[in-house]
C-alpha positions as CSV (number, residue, x, y, z in Angstrom):
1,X,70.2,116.2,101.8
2,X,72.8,113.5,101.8
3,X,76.2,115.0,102.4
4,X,79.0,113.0,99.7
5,X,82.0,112.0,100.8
6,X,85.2,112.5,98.5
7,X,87.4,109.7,99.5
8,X,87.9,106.8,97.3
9,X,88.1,103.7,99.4
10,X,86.9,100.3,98.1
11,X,84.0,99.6,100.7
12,X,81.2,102.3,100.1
13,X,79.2,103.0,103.3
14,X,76.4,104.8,104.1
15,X,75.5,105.8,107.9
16,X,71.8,106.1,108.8
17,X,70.7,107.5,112.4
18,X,67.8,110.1,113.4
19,X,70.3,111.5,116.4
20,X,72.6,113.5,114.2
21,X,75.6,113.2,117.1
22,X,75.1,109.4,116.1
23,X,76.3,110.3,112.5
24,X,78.6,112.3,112.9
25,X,80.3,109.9,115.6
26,X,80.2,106.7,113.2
27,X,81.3,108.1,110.2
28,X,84.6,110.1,111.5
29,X,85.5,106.5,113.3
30,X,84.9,105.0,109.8
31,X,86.4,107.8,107.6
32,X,89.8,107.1,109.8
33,X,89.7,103.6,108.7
34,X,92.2,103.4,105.6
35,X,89.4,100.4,104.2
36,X,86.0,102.7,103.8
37,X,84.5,105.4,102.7
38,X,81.3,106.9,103.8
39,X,79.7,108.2,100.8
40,X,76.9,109.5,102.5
41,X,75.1,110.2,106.2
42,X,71.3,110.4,106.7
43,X,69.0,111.3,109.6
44,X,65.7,110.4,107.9
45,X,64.4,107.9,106.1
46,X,63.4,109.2,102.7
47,X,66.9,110.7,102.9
48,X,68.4,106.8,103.3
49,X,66.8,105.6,100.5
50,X,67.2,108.7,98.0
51,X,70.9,108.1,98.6
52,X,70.5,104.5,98.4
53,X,69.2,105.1,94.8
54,X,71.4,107.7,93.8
55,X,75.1,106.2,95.7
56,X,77.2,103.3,95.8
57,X,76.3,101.5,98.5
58,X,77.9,98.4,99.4
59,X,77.2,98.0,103.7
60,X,74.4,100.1,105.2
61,X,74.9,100.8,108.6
62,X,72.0,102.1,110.3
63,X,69.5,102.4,113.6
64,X,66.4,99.9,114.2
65,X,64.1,103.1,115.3
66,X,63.6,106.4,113.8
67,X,61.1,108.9,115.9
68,X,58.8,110.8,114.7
69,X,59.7,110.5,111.3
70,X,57.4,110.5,108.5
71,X,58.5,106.6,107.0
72,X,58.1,103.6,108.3
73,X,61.1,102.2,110.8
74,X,62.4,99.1,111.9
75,X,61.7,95.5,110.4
76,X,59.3,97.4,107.9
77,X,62.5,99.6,106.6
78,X,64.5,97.4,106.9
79,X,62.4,94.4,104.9
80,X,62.5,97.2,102.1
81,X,66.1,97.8,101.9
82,X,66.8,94.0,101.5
83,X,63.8,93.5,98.6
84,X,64.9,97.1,96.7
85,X,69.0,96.9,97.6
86,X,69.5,92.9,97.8
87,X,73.1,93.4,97.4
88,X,73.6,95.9,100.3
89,X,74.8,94.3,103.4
90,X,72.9,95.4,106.6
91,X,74.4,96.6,110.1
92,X,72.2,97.7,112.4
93,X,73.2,100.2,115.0
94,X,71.7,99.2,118.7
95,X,71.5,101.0,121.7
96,X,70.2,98.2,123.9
97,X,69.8,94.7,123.1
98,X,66.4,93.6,122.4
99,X,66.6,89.8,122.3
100,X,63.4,90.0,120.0
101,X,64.0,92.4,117.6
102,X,67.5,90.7,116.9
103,X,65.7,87.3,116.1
104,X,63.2,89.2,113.8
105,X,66.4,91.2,112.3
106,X,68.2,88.2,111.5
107,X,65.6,86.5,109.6
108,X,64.9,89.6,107.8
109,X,68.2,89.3,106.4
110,X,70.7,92.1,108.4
111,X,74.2,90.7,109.0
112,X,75.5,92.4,111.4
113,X,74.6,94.1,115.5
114,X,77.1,96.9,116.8
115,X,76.5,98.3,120.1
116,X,76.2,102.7,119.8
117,X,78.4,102.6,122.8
118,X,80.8,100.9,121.1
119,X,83.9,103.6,120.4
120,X,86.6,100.8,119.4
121,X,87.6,101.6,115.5
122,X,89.1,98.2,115.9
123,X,85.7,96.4,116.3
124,X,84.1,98.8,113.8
125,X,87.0,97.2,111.2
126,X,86.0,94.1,111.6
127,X,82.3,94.0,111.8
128,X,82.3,96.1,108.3
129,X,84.8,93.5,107.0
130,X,83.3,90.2,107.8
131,X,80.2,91.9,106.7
132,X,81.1,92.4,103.5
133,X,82.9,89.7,103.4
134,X,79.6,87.6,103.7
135,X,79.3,86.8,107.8
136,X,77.2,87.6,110.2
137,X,78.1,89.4,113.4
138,X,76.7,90.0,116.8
139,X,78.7,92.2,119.1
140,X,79.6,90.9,122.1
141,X,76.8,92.0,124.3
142,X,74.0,91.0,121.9
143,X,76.3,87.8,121.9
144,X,76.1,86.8,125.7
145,X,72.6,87.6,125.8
146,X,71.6,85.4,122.7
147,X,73.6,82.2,124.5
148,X,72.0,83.4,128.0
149,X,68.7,82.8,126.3
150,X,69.9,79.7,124.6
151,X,71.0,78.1,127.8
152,X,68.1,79.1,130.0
153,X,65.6,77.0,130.6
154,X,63.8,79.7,132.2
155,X,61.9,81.1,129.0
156,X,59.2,83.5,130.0
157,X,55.5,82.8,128.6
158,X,55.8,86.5,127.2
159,X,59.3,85.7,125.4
160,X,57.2,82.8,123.7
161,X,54.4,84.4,123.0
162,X,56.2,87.1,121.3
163,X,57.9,85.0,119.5
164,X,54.1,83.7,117.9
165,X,53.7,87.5,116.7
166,X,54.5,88.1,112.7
167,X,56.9,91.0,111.8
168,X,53.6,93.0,111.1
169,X,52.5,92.0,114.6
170,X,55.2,93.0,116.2
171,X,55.6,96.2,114.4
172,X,52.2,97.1,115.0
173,X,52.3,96.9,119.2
174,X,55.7,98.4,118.9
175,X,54.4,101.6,117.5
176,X,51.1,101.5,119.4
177,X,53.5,101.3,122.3
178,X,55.0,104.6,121.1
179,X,51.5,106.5,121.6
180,X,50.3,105.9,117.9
181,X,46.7,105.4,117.6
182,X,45.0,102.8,115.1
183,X,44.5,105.2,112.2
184,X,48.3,106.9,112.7
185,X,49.6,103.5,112.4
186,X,47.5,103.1,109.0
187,X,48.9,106.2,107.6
188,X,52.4,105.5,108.9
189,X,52.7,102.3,106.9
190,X,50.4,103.0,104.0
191,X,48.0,100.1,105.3
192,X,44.3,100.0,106.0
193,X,43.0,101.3,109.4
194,X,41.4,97.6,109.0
195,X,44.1,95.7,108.6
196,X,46.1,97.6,111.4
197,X,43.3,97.0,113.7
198,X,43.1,93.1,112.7
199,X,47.0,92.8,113.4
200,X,46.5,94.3,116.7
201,X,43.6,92.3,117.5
202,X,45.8,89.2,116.8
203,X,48.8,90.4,118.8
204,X,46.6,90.5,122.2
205,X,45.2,87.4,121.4
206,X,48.8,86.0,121.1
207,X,49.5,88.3,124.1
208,X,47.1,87.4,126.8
209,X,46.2,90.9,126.5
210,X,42.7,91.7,127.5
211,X,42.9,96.0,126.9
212,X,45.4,98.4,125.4
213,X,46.9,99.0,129.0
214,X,47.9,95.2,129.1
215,X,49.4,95.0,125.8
216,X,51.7,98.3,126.6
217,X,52.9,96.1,129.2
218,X,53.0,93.2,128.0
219,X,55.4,94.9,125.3
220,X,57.5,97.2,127.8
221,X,58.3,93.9,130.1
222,X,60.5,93.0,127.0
223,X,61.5,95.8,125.9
C-alpha cells in the first residue's frame, strides 16, 4: 500500500524504489525541504501507478530497474508514466551512470538524473525545482560522462551499435541479460513469445552477436 503523507506543500512528490532503505532515505531528505511534500512512497510497480491514479502527483522520482517484480521496468515503465501521466515530471534515481540508458531516458521524455549516492538536500532542491519548473537536469557525474562521450572521438563499435537498437531492443537484451528466458520476457511485458524472439533476433544482428553468450557480453561490456 502507498503510505500518504500529511503535509501540505505546493510540489506533490511521489518516491518510487524497490530497495525500501532507498525510500525511506529520499523522502525524509525531501520531507525536510520546506518546498515539497511526498504524498506517497512505493516499492513496486503496480503500487506506483495505483498511487499515481489515486494522488497528486506533480514530479515522480523514481529508479530505472525494479527486480523481480511482477511489471514491466525501465524505458517500458517509464514510456507508460509519460503517455497515462503526461503532466508528471520524471526524475530518475541512478546508481551508476549508464551512458545508454540516459540517451534512451531522455528521449522518452524524463527530465531529470540524480545520483542515489547523492545525500546533499541542497542538490535535491534544485533538481525538483528546475524540474518542475520545466528543465532538464543531469547530475554532475552523468554530466561529465555525457561531455566525455561528446568529446571522444574514441566511440566504441558496441556504443554505436547500441545505439541502432529500438527501446524494445534494448529492453529485451537487458532483461535477457537478467537470466529471463524468451517466454518470461513474453509474459513480463504482455507481448508475444514471437515478437520477443524477433526483437532479440534483431538486437544480435545489430550486435554482432552470433549466440546468447555473445550478446550477454556484448551488453555487460556497457553496462
Amino acid at each position: 500500500m502507498c503510505s500518504s503523507q500529511e503535509q501540505a506543500q505546493p510540489i506533490n512528490i511521489v518516491v518510487a524504489d524497490d530497495h525500501p532503505v532507498v525510500v525511506v532515505g529520499v523522502s525524509k531528505m525531501i520531507n525536510e525541504l520546506d518546498s515539497f511534500r511526498v504524498v506517497a512512497t512505493v516499492t513496486t510497480i503496480s503500487q506506483l501507478f495505483n498511487c499515481l491514479s489515486e494522488l497528486p502527483c506533480d514530479v515522480l522520482v523514481c529508479d530505472y530497474s525494479f527486480e523481480d517484480d511482477d511489471e514491466p521496468d525501465g524505458l517500458l515503465m517509464l514510456e507508460k508514466v509519460r503517455r497515462l501521466y503526461p503532466s508528471v515530471k520524471i526524475i530518475l534515481l541512478t546508481a551508476h551512470d549508464d551512458l545508454v540508458i540516459v540517451q534512451r531516458a531522455l528521449k522518452v521524455g524524463v527530465s531529470g538524473f540524480l545520483s542515489k549516492s547523492s545525500n546533499d538536500t541542497s542538490i535535491i532542491s534544485n533538481v525538483i525545482t528546475r524540474v518542475h519548473g520545466g528543465e532538464k537536469y543531469l547530475d554532475p557525474i552523468t554530466t561529465k560522462i555525457m561531455i566525455k562521450h561528446m568529446m571522444s572521438n574514441d566511440v566504441s563499435e558496441l556504443t554505436l551499435l547500441t545505439s541502432q537498437l529500438t527501446a524494445r531492443e534494448l529492453e529485451v537484451v537487458r532483461m535477457f541479460s537478467r537470466g529471463m528466458s524468451v517466454t518470461d520476457i513474453a509474459q513480463y511485458t504482455d507481448r508475444s513469445v514471437k515478437t520477443i524472439s524477433t526483437q532479440k533476433k534483431q538486437a544480435m544482428l545489430k550486435l554482432g552477436a552470433g549466440n546468447d553468450v555473445e550478446l550477454v557480453n556484448a551488453f555487460s561490456k556497457l553496462f
